[in-house]
N, CA, C and O atoms as a MOPAC input file, in Angstrom:
PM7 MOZYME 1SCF
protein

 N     13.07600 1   -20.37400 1   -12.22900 1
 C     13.88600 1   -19.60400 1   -11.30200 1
 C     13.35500 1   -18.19200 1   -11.10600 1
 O     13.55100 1   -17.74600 1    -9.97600 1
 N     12.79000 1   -17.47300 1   -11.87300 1
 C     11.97100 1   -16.23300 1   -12.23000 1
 C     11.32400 1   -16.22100 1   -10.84900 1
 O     11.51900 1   -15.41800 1    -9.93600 1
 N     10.26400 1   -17.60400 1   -10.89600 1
 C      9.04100 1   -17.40600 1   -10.18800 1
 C      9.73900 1   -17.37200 1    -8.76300 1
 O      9.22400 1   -16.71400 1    -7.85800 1
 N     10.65900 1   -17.93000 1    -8.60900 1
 C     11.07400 1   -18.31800 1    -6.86500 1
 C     11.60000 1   -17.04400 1    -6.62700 1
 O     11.38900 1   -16.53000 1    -5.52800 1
 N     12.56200 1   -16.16400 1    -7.88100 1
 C     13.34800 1   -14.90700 1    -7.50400 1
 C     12.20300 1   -13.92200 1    -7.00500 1
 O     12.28300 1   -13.24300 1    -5.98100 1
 N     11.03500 1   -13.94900 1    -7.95800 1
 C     10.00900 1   -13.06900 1    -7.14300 1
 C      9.58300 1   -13.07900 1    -6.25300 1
 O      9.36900 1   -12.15700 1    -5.46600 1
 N      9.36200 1   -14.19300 1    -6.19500 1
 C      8.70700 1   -14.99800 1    -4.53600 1
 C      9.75300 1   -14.44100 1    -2.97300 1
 O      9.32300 1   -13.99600 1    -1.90800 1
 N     11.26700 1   -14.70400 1    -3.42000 1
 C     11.62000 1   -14.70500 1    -2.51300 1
 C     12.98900 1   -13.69500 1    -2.31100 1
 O     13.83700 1   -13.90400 1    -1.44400 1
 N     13.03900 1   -12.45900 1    -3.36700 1
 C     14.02200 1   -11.69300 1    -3.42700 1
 C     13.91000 1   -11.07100 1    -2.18800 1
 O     12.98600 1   -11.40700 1    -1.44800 1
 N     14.98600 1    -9.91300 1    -1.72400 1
 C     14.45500 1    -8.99700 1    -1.05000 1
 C     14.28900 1    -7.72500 1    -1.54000 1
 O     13.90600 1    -6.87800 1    -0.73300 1
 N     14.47500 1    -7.41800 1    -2.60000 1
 C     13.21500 1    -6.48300 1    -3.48900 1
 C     11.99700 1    -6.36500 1    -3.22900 1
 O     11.29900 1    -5.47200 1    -2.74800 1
 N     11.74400 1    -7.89300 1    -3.80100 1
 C     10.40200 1    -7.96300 1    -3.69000 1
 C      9.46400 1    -7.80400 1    -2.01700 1
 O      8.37500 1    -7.31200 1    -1.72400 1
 N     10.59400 1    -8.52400 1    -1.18700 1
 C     10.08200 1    -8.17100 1     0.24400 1
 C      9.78900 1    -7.08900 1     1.22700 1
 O      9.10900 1    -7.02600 1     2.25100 1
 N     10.77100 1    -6.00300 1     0.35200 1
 C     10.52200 1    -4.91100 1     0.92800 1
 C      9.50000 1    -4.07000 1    -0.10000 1
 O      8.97800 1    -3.03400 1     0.31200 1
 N      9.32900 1    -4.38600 1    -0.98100 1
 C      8.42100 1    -3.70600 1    -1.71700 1
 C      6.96600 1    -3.93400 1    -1.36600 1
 O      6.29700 1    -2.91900 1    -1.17500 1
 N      6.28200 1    -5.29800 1    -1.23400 1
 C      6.13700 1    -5.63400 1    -0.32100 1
 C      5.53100 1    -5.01200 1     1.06400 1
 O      4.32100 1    -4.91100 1     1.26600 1
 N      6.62900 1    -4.57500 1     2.06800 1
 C      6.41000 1    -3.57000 1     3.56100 1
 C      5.79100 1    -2.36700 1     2.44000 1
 O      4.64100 1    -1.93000 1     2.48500 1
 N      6.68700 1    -2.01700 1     1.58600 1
 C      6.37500 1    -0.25300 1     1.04800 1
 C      5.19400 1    -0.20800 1     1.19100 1
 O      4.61300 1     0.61100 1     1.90300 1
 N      4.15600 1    -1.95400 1    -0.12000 1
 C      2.79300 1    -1.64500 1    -0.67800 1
 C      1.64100 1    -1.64900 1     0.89700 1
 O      0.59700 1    -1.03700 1     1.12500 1
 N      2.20800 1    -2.34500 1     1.48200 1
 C      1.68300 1    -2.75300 1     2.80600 1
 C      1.37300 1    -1.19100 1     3.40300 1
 O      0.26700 1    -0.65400 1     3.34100 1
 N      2.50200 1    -0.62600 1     3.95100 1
 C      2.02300 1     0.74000 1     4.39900 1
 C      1.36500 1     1.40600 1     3.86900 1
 O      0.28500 1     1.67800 1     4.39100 1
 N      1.75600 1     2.03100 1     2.44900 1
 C      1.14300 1     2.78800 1     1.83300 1
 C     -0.83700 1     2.40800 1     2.29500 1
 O     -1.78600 1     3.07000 1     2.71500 1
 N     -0.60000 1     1.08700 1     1.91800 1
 C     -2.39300 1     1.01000 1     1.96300 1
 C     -2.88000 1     1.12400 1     3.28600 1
 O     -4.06300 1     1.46300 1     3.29800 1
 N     -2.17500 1     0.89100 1     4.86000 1
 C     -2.73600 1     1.23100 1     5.52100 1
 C     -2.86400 1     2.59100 1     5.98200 1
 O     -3.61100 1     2.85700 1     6.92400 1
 N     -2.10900 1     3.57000 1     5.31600 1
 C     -1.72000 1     4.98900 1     4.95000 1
 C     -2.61100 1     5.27300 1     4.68100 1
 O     -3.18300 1     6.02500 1     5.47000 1
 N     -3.60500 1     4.74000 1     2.94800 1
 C     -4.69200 1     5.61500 1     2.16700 1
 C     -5.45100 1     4.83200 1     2.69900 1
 O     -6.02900 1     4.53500 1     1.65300 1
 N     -6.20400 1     3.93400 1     3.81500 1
 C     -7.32300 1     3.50200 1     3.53800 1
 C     -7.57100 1     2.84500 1     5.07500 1
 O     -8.39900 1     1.95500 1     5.26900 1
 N     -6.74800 1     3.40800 1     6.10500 1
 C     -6.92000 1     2.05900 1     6.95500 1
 C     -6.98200 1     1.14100 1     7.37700 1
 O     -6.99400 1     0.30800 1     6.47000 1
 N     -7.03800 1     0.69100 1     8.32100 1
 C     -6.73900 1    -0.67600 1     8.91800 1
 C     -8.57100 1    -2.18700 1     8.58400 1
 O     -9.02000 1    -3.22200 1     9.07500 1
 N     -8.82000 1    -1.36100 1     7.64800 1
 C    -10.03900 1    -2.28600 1     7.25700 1
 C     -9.71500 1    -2.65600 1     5.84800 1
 O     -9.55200 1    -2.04100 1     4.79400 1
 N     -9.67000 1    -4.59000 1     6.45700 1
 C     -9.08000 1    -5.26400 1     5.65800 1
 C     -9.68400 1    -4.96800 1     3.95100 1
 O     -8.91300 1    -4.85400 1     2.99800 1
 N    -11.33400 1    -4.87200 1     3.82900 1
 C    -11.77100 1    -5.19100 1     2.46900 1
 C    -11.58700 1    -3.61400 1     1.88400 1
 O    -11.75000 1    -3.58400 1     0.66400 1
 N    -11.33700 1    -2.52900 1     2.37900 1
 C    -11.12700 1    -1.50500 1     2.12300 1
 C     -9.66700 1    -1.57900 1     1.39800 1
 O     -9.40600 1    -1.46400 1     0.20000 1
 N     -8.91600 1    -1.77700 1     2.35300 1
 C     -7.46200 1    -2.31000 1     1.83300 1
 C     -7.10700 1    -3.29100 1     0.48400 1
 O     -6.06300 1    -3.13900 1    -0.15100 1
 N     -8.08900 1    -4.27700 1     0.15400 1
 C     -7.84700 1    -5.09400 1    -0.91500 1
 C     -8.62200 1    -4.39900 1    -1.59800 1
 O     -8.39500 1    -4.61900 1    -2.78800 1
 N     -9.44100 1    -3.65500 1    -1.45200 1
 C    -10.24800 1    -2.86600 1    -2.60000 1
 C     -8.89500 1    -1.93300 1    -3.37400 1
 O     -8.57700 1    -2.09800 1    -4.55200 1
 N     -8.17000 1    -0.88200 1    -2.36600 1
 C     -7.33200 1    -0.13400 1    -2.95300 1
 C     -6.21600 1    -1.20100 1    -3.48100 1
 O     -5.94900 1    -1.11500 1    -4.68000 1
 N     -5.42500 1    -2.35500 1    -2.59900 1
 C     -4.63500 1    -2.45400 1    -3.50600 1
 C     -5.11000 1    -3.23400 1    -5.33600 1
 O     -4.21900 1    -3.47300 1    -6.15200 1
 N     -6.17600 1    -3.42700 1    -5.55400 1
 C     -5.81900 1    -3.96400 1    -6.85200 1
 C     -6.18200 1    -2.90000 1    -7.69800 1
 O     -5.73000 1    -2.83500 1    -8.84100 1
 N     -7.09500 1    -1.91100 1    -7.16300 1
 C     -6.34100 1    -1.04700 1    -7.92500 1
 C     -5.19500 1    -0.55500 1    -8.57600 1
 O     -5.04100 1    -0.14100 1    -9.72500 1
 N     -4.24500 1    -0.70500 1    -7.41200 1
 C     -2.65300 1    -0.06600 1    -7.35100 1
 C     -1.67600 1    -0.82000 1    -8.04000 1
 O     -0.64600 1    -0.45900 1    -8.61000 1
 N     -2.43000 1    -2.45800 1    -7.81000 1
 C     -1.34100 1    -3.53000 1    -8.87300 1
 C     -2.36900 1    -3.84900 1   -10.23100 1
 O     -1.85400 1    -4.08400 1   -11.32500 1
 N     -3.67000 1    -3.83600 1   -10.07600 1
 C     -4.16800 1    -3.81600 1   -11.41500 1
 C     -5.10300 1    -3.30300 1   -12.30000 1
 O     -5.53500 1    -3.70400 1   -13.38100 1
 N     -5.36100 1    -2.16100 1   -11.49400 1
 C     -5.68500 1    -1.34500 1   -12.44200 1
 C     -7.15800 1    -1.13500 1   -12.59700 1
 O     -7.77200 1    -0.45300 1   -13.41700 1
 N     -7.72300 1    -2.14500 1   -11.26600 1
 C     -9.33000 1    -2.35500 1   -11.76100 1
 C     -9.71800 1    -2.68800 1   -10.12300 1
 O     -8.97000 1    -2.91200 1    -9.17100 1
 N    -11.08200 1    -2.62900 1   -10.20300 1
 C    -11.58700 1    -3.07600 1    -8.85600 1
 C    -11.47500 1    -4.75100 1    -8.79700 1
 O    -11.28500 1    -5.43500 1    -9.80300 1
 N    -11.59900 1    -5.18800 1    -7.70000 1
 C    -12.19200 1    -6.62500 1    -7.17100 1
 C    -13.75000 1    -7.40800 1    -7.41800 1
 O    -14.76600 1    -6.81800 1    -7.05100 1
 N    -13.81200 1    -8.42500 1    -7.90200 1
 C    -14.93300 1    -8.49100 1    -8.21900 1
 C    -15.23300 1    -9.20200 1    -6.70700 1
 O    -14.37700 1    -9.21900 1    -5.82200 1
 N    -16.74100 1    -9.85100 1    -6.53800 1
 C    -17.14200 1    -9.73700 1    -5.20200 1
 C    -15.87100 1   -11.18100 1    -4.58100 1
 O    -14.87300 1   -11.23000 1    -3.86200 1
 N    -16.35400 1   -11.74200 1    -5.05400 1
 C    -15.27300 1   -13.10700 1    -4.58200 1
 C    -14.09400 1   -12.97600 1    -4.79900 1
 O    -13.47900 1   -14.04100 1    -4.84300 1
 N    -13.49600 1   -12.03800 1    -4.96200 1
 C    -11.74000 1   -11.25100 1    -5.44700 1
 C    -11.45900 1   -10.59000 1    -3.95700 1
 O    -10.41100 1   -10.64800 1    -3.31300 1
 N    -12.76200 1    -9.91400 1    -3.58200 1
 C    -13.04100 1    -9.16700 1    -2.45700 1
 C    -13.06200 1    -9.63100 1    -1.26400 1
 O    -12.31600 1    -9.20700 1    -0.38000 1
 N    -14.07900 1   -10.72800 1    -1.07000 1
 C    -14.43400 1   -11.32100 1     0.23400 1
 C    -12.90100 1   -12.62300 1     0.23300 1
 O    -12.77800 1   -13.10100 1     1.36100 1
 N    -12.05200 1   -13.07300 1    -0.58600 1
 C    -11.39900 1   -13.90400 1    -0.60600 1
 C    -10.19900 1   -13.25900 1     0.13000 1
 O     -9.61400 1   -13.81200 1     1.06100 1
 N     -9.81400 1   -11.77000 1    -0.48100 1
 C     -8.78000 1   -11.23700 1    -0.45400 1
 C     -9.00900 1   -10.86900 1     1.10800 1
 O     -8.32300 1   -11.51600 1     1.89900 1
 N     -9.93800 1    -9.85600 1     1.66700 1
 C    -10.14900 1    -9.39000 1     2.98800 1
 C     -9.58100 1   -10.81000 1     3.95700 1
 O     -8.58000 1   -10.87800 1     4.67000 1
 N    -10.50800 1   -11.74100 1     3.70600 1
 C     -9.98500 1   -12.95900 1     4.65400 1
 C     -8.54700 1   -13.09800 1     4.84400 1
 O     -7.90400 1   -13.06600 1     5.89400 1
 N     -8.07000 1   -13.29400 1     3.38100 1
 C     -6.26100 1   -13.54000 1     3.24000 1
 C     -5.81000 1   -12.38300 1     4.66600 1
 O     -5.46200 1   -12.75000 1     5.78900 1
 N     -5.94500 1   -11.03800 1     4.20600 1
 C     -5.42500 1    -9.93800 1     4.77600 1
 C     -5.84200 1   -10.51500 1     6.51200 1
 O     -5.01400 1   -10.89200 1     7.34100 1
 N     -7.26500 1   -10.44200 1     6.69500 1
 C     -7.17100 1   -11.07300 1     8.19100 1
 C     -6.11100 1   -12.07300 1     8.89500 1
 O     -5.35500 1   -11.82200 1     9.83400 1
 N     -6.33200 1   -13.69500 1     7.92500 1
 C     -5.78200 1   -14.69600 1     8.09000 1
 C     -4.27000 1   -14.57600 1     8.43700 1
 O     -3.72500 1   -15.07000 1     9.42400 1
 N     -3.70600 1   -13.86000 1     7.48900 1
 C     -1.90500 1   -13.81200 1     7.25400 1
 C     -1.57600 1   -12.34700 1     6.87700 1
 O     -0.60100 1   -12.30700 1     6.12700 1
 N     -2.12400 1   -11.06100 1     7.18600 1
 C     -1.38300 1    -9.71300 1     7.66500 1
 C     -1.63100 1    -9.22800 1     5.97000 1
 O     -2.03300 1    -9.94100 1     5.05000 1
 N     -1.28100 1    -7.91600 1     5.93600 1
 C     -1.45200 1    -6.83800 1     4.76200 1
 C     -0.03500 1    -7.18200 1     3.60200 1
 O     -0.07700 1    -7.27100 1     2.37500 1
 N      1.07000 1    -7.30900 1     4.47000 1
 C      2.37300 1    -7.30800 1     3.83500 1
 C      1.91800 1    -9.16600 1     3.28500 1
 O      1.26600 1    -9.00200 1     2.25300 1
 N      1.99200 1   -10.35400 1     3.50300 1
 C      1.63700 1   -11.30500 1     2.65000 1
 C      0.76500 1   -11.27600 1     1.39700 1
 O      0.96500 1   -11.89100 1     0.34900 1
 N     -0.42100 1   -10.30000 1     1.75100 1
 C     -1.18900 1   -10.75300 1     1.00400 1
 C     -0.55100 1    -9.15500 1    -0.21600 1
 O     -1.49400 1    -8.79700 1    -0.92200 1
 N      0.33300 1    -8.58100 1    -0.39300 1
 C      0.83300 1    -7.56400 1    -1.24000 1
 C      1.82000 1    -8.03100 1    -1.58900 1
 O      2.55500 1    -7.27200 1    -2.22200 1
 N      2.25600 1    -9.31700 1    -1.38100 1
 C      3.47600 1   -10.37000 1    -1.63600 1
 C      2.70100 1   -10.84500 1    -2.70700 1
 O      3.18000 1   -10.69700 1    -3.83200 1
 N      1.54900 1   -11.41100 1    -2.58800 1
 C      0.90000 1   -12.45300 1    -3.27600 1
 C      0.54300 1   -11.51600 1    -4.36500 1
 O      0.67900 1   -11.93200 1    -5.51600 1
 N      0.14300 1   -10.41000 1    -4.19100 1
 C     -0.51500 1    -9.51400 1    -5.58700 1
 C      1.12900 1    -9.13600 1    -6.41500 1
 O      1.31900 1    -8.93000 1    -7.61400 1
 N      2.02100 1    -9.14400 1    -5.41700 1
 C      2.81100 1    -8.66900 1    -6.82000 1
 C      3.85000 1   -10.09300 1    -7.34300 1
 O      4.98400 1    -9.98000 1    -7.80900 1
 N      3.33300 1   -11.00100 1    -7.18300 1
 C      3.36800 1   -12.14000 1    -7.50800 1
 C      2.55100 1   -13.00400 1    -8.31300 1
 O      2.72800 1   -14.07500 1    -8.89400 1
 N      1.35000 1   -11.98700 1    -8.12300 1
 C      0.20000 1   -12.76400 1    -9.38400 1
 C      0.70500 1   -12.72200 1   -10.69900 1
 O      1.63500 1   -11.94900 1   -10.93500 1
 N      0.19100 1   -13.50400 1   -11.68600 1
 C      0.28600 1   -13.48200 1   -13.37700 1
 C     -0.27800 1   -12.33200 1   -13.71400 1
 O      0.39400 1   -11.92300 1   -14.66100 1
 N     -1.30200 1   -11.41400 1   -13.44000 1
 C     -1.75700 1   -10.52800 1   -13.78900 1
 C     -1.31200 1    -9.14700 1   -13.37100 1
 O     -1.79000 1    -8.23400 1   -14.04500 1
 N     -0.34100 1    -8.75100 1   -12.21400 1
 C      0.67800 1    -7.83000 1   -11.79300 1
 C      1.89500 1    -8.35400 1   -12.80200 1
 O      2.54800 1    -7.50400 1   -13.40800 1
 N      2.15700 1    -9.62400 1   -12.95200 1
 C      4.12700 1    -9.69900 1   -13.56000 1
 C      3.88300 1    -9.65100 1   -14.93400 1
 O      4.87200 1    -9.16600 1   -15.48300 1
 N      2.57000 1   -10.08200 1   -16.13100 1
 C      2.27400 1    -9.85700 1   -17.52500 1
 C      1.36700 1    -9.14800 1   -17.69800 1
 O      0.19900 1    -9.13700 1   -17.30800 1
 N      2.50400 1    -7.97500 1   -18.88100 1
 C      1.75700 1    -7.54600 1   -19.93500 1
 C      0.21100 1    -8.62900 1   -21.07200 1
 O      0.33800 1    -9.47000 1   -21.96100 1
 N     -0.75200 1    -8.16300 1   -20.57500 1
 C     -1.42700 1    -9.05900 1   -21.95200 1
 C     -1.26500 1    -8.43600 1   -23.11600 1
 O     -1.68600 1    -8.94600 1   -24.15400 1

C-alpha cells in the first residue's frame, strides 16, 4: 500500500510540479541537462552515461513532471542504505 500511496498521493503529485519547475528554473528546457540536475537533487550524485541518455529520452517521451514522479518513487530516493 506504501508503494501505490507514493505513486499516487497528491503530495507526491504536486511535489512532483514543485521538482519539475524548479529544474526547468535552474537548468532549462534541455532535457539531459535537466536529468543531470535532478539526480543530483534526489540523489545526491551524477547520472552515469545510460542513467543519462535513458532519463533525457523519458523526459522527451512523457514531460519533466513524470519523469520527477518516477525519481521520487525510485528505491534509491525512498531508502536510507
Amino acid at each position: 500500500l506504501q508503494a501505490l500511496n507514493l505513486l499516487n498521493s497528491t503530495f507526491v503529485v504536486q511535489q512532483t510540479g514543485l521538482l519539475a519547475k524548479r529544474l526547468e528554473k535552474d537548468v532549462g528546457p534541455d532535457a539531459a541537462t535537466q536529468a543531470r540536475r535532478a539526480f543530483w537533487l534526489c540523489f545526491g550524485r551524477a547520472p552515469d552515461a545510460t542513467e543519462l541518455k535513458d532519463a533525457a529520452a523519458f523526459i522527451r517521451a512523457e514531460g519533466l513532471a513524470q519523469f520527477a514522479r518516477a525519481l521520487l518513487n525510485a528505491n534509491e530516493f525512498v531508502f536510507i542504505p
